[in-house]
Z-matrix of the N, CA and C atoms (Angstrom, degrees):
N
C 1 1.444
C 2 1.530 1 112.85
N 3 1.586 2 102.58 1 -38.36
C 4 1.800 3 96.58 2 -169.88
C 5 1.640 4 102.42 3 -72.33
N 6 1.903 5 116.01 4 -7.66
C 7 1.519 6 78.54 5 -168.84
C 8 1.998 7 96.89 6 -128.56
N 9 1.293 8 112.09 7 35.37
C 10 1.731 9 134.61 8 174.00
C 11 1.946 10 101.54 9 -112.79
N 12 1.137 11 74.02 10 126.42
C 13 1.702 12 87.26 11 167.82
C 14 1.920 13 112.40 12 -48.96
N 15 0.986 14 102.23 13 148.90
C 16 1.636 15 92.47 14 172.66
C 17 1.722 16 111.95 15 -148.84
N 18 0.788 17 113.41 16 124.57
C 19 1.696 18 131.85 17 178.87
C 20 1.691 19 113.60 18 -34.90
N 21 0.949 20 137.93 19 77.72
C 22 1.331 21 105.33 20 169.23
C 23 1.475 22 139.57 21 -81.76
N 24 1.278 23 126.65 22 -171.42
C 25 1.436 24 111.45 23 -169.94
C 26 1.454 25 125.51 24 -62.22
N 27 1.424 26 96.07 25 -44.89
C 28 1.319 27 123.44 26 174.61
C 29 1.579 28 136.40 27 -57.06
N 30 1.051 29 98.96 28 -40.50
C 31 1.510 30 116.66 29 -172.78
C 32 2.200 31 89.50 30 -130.36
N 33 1.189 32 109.50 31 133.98
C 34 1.379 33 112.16 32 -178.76
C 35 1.831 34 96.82 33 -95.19
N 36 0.906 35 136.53 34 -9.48
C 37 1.241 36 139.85 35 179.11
C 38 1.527 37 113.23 36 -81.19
N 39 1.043 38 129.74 37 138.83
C 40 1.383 39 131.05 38 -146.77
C 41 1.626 40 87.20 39 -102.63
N 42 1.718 41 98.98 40 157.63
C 43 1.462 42 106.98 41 174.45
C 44 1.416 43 97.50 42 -136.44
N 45 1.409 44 97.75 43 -178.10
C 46 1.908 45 115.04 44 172.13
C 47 1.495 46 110.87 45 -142.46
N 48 1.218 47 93.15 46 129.26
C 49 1.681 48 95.52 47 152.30
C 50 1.404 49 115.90 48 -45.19
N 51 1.817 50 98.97 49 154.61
C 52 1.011 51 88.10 50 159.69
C 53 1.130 52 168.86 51 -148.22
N 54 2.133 53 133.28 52 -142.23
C 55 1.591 54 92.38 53 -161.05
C 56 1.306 55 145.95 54 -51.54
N 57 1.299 56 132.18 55 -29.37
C 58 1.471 57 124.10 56 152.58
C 59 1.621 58 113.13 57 -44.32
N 60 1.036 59 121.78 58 -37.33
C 61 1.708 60 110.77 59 -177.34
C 62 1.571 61 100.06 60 -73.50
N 63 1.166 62 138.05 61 -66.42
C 64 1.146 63 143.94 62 154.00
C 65 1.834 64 112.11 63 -6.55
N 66 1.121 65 116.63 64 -58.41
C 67 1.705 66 140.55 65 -170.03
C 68 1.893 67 84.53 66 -65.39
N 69 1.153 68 97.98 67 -65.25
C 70 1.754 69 85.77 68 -157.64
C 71 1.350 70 103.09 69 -73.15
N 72 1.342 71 108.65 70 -59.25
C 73 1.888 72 86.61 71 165.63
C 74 1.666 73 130.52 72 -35.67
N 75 1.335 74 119.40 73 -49.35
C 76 1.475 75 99.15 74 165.70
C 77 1.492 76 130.80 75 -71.57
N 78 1.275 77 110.07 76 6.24
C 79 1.514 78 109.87 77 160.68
C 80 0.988 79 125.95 78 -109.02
N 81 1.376 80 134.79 79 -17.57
C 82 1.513 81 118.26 80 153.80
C 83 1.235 82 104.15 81 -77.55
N 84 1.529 83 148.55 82 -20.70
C 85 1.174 84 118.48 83 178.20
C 86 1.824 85 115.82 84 -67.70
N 87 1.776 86 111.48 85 -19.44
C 88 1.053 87 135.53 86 169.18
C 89 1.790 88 126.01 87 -56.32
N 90 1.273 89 80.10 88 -61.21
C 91 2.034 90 88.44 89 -178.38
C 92 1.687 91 104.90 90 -87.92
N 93 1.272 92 115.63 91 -44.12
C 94 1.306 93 114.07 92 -167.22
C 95 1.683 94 101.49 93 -76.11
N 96 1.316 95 118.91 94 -74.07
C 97 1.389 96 142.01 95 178.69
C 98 1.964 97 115.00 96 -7.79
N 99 1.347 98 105.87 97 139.04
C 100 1.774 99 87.37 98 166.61
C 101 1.696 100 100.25 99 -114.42
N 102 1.844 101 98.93 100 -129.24
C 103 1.120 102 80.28 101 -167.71
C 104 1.018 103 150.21 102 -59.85
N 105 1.489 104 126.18 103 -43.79
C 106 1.233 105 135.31 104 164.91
C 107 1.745 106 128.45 105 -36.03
N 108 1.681 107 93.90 106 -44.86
C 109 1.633 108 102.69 107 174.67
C 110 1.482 109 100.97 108 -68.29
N 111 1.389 110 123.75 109 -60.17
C 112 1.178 111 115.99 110 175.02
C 113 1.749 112 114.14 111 -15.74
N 114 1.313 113 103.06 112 -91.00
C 115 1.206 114 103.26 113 177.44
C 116 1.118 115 147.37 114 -29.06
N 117 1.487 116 110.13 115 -39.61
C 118 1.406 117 133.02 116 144.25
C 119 1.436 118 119.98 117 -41.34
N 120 1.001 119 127.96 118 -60.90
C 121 1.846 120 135.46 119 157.34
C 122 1.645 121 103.01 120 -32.20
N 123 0.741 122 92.22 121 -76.18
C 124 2.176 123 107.66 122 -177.50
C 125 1.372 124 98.34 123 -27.35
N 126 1.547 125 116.26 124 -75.09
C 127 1.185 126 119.01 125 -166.18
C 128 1.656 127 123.32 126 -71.10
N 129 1.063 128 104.59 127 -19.02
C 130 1.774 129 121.72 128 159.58
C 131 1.526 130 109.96 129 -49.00
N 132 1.727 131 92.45 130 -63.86
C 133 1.366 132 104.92 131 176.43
C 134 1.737 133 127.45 132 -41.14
N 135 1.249 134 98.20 133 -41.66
C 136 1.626 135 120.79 134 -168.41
C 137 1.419 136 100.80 135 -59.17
N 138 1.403 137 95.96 136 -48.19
C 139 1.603 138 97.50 137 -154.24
C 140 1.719 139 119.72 138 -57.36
N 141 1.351 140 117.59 139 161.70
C 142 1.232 141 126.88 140 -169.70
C 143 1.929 142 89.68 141 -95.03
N 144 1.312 143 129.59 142 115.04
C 145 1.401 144 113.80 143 174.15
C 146 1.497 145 98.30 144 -131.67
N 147 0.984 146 118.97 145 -160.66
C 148 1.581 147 131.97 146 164.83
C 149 1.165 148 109.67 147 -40.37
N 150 1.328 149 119.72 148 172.99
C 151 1.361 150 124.09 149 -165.22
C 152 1.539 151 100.58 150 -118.44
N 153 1.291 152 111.26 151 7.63
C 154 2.085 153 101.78 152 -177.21
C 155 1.673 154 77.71 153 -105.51
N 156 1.453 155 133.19 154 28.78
C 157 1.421 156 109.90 155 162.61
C 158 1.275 157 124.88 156 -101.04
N 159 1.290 158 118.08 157 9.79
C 160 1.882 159 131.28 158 -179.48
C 161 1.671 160 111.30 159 -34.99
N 162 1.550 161 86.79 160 -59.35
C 163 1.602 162 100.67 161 -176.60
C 164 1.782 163 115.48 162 -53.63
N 165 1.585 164 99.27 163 -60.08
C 166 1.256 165 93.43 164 -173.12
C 167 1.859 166 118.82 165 -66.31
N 168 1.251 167 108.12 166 -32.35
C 169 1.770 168 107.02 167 152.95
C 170 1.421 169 123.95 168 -38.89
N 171 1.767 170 128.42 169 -66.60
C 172 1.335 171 124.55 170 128.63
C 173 1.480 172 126.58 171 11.79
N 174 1.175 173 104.72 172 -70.88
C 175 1.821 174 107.81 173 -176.27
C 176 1.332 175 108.80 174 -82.95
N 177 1.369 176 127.72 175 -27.44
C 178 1.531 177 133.79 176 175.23
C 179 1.469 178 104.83 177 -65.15
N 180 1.171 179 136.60 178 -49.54
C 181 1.510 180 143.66 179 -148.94
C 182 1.864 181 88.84 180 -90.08
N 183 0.988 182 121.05 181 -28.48
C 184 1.659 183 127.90 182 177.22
C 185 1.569 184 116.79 183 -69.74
N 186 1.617 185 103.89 184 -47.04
C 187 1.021 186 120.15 185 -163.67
C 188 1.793 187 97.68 186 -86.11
N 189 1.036 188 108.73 187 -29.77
C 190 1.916 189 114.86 188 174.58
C 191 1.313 190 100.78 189 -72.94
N 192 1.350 191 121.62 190 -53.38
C 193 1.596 192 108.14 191 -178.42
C 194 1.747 193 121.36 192 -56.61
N 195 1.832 194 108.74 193 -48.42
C 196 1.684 195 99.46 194 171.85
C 197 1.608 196 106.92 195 -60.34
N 198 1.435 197 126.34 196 -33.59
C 199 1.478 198 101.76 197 -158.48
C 200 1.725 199 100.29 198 -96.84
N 201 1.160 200 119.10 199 36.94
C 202 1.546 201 113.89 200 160.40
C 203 1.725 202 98.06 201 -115.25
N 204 1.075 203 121.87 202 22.50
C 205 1.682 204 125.54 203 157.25
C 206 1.397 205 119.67 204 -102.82
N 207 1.879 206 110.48 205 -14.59
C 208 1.298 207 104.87 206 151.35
C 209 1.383 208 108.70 207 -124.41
N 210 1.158 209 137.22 208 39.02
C 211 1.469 210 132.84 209 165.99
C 212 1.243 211 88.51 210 177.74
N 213 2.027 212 107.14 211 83.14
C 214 1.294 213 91.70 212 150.36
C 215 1.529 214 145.63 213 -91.98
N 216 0.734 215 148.02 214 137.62
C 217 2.039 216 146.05 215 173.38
C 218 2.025 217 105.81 216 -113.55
N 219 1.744 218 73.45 217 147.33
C 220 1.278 219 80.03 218 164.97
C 221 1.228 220 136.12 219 -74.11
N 222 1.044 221 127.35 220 2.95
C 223 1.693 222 134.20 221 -177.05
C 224 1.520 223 99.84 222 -83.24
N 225 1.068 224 95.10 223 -67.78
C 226 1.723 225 113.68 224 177.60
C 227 1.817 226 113.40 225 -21.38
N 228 1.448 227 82.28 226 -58.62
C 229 1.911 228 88.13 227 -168.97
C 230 1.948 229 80.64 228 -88.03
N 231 0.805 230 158.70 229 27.14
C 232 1.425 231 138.74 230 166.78
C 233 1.431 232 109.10 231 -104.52
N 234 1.383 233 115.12 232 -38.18
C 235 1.672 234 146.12 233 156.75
C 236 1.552 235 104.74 234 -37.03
N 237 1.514 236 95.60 235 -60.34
C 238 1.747 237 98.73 236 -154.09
C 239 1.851 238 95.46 237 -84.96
N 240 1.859 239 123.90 238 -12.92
C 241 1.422 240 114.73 239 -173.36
C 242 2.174 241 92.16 240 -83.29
N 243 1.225 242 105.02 241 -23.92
C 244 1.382 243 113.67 242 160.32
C 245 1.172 244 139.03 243 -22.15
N 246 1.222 245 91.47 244 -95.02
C 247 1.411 246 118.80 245 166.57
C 248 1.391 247 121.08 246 -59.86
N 249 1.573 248 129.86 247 -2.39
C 250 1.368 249 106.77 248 159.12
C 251 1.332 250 132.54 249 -84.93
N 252 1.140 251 109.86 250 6.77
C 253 1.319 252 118.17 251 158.04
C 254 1.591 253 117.34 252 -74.18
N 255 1.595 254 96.77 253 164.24
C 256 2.102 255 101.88 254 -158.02
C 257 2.085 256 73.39 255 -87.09
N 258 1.186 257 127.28 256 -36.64
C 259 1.094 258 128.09 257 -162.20
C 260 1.614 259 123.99 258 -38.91
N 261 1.248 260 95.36 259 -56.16
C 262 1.454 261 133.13 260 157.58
C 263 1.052 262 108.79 261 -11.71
N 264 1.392 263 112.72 262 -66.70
C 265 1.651 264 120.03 263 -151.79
C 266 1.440 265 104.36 264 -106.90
N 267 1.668 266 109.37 265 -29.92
C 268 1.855 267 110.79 266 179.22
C 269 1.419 268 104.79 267 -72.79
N 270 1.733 269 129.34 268 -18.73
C 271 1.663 270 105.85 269 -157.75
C 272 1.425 271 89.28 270 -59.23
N 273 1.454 272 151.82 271 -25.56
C 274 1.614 273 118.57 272 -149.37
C 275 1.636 274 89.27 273 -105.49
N 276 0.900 275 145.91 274 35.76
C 277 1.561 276 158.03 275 -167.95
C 278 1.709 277 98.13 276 -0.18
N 279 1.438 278 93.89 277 78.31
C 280 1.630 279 100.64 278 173.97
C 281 1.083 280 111.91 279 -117.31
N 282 1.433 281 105.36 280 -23.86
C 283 2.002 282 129.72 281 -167.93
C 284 1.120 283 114.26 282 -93.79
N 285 1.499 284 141.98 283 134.10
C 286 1.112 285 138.80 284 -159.15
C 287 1.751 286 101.48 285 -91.66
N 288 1.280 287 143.98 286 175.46
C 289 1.368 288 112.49 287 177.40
C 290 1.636 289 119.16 288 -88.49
N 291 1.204 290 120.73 289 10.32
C 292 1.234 291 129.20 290 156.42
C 293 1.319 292 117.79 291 -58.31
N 294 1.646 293 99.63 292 -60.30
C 295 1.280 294 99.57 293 -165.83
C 296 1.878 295 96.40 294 -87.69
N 297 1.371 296 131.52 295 4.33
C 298 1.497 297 100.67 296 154.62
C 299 1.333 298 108.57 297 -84.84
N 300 1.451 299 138.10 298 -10.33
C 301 1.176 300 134.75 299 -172.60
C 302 2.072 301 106.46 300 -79.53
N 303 1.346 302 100.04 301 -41.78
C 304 2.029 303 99.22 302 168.18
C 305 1.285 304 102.37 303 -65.45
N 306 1.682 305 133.28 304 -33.99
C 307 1.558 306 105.24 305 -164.05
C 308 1.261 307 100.82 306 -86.53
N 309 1.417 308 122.99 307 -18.47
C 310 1.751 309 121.04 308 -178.92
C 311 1.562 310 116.34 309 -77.28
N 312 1.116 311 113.12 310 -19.43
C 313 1.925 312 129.10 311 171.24
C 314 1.178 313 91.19 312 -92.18
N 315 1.014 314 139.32 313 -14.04
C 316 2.068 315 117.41 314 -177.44
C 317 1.521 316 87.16 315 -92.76
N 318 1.278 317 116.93 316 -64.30
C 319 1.461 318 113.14 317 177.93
C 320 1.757 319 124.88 318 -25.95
N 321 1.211 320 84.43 319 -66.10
C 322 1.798 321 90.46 320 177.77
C 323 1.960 322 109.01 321 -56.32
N 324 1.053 323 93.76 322 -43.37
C 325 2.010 324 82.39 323 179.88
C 326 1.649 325 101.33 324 -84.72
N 327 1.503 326 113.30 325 -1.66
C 328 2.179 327 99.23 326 167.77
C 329 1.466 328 91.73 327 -94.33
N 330 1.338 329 122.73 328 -22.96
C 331 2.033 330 109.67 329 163.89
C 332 1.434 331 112.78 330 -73.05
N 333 0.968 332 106.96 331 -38.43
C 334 1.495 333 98.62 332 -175.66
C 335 1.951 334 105.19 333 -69.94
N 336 1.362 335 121.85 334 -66.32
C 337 1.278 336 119.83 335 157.69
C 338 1.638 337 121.16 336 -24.37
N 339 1.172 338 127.64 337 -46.89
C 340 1.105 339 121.97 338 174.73
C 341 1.892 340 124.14 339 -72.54
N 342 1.512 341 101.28 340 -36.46
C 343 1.318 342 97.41 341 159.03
C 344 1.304 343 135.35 342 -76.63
N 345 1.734 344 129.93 343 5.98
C 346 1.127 345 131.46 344 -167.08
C 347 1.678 346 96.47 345 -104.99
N 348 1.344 347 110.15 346 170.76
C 349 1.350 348 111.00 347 -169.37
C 350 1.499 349 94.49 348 -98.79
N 351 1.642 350 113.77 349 162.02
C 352 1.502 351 105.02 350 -162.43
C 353 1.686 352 84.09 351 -105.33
């Protein structure tokens, strides 16, 4: 809920918390979370959204790499050997190549983090 738009009564147009509320919610669902949250992270991750979300992607891909040292899955590390590619993140050409070049270096140190022992 804290990180889906939600309708209110008033206004039929959906809003969000925000990005810091958004940020910490996707990281405990990230570090703490297993499978299900996991997955939930992933597909957050995937998505094509606004473009002030770099950062909080950033903290998601961090927060997936520490919490597959206490809940690891295979999706997770298949996601994160993924995503270090710039490819990854440019097919929907939303990302400038900077910013596919930060989400593909965050990736590689949440793989590397995830393969190290905690």
């Amino acid at each position: 809920p804290l990180l889906e738009p939600e309708p209110t009564a008033v206004n039929a147009a959906a809003t969000r918390p925000s990005l810091p509320v958004q940020t910490n919610a996707l990281v405990l669902l990230g570090e703490l979370g297993k499978g299900e949250a996991q997955a939930y992270v992933r597909q957050y991750l995937r998505r094509q959204i606004g473009p002030d979300t770099l950062n909080i992607r950033l903290y998601g891909l961090q927060a997936l790499g520490r919490g597959q040292q206490r809940h690891p899955t295979e999706e997770s590390l298949t996601f994160l050997a993924q995503a270090i590619e710039e490819s990854f993140w440019c097919a929907g050409a939303q990302w400038s190549a900077q910013d596919c070049t930060a989400l593909a270096e965050a990736a590689r140190d949440a793989l590397r983090d995830a393969q190290s022992k905690p």
